[in-house]
C-alpha positions in Angstrom: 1.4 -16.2 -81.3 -1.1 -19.0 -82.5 -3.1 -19.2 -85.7 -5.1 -21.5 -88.4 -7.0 -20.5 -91.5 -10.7 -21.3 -92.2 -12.6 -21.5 -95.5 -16.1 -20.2 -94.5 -18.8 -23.2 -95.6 -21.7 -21.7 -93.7 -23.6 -20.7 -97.0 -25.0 -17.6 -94.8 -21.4 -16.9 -93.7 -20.5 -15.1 -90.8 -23.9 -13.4 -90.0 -25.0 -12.4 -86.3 -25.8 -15.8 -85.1 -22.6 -17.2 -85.2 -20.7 -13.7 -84.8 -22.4 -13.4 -81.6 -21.4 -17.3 -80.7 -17.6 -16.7 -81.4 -17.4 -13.6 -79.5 -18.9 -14.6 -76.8 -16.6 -17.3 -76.9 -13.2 -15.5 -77.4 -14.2 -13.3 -74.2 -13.8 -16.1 -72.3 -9.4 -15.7 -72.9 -7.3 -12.7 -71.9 -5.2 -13.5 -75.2 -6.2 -10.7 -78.2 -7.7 -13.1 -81.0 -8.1 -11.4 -84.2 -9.3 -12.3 -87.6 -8.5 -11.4 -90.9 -9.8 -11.4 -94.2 -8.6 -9.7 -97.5 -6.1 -7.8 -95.1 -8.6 -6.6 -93.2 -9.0 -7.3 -89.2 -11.5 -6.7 -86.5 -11.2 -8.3 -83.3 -12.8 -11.4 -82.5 -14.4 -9.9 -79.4 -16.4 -7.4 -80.7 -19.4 -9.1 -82.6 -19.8 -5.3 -85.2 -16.4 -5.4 -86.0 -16.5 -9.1 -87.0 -19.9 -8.6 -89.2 -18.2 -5.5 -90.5 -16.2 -7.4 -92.4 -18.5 -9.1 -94.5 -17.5 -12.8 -94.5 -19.3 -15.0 -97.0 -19.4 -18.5 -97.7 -16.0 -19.3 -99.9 -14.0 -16.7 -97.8 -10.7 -17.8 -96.1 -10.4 -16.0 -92.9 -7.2 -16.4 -90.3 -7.6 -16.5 -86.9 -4.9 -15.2 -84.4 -4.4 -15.6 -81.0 -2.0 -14.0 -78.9 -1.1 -13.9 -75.1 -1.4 -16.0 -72.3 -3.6 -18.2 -73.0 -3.0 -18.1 -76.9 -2.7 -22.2 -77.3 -5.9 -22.8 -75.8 -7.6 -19.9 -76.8 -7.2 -21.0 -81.1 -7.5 -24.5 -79.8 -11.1 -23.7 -78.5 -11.7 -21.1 -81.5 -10.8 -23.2 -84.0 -13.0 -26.0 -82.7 -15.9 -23.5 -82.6 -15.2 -22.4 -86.2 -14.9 -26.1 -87.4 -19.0 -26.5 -85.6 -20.3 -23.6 -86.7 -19.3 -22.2 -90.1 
């Protein structure tokens, strides 16, 4: 199991544009990449989850990847992450 944590700076937050951008992105591993925020977690690959957890600019989120590919799957997340919010 791999994992980082992100402070949101997007001053939108985590809204469909870049919901829709990280999803699409963590469908591309077989790993399960989750994130978290206040104790609650959706998974990364379903876009309503993710906006269903109302991630605003400020928030700390953590990201977790685990399975096969977990190394390179938060390596390519977190890169998104760092570009996007």
């Amino acid at each position: 199991m791999r994992e980082f944590s992100y402070t949101i700076t997007d001053e939108i937050g985590i809204h469909a544009r870049p919901a829709g951008t990280i999803a699409k992105k963590a469908k591309e591993f077989a790993s399960t990449i989750t994130i978290t925020k206040d104790g609650k977690t959706a998974e990364l690959k379903k876009l309503m989850a993710v906006m269903a957890l109302g991630i605003k600019q400020g928030d700390t989120v953590t990201v977790t990847a685990n399975g096969e590919d977990e190394e390179i799957a938060i390596w390519a997340i977190e890169k998104l992450f760092q570009a996007e919010l």
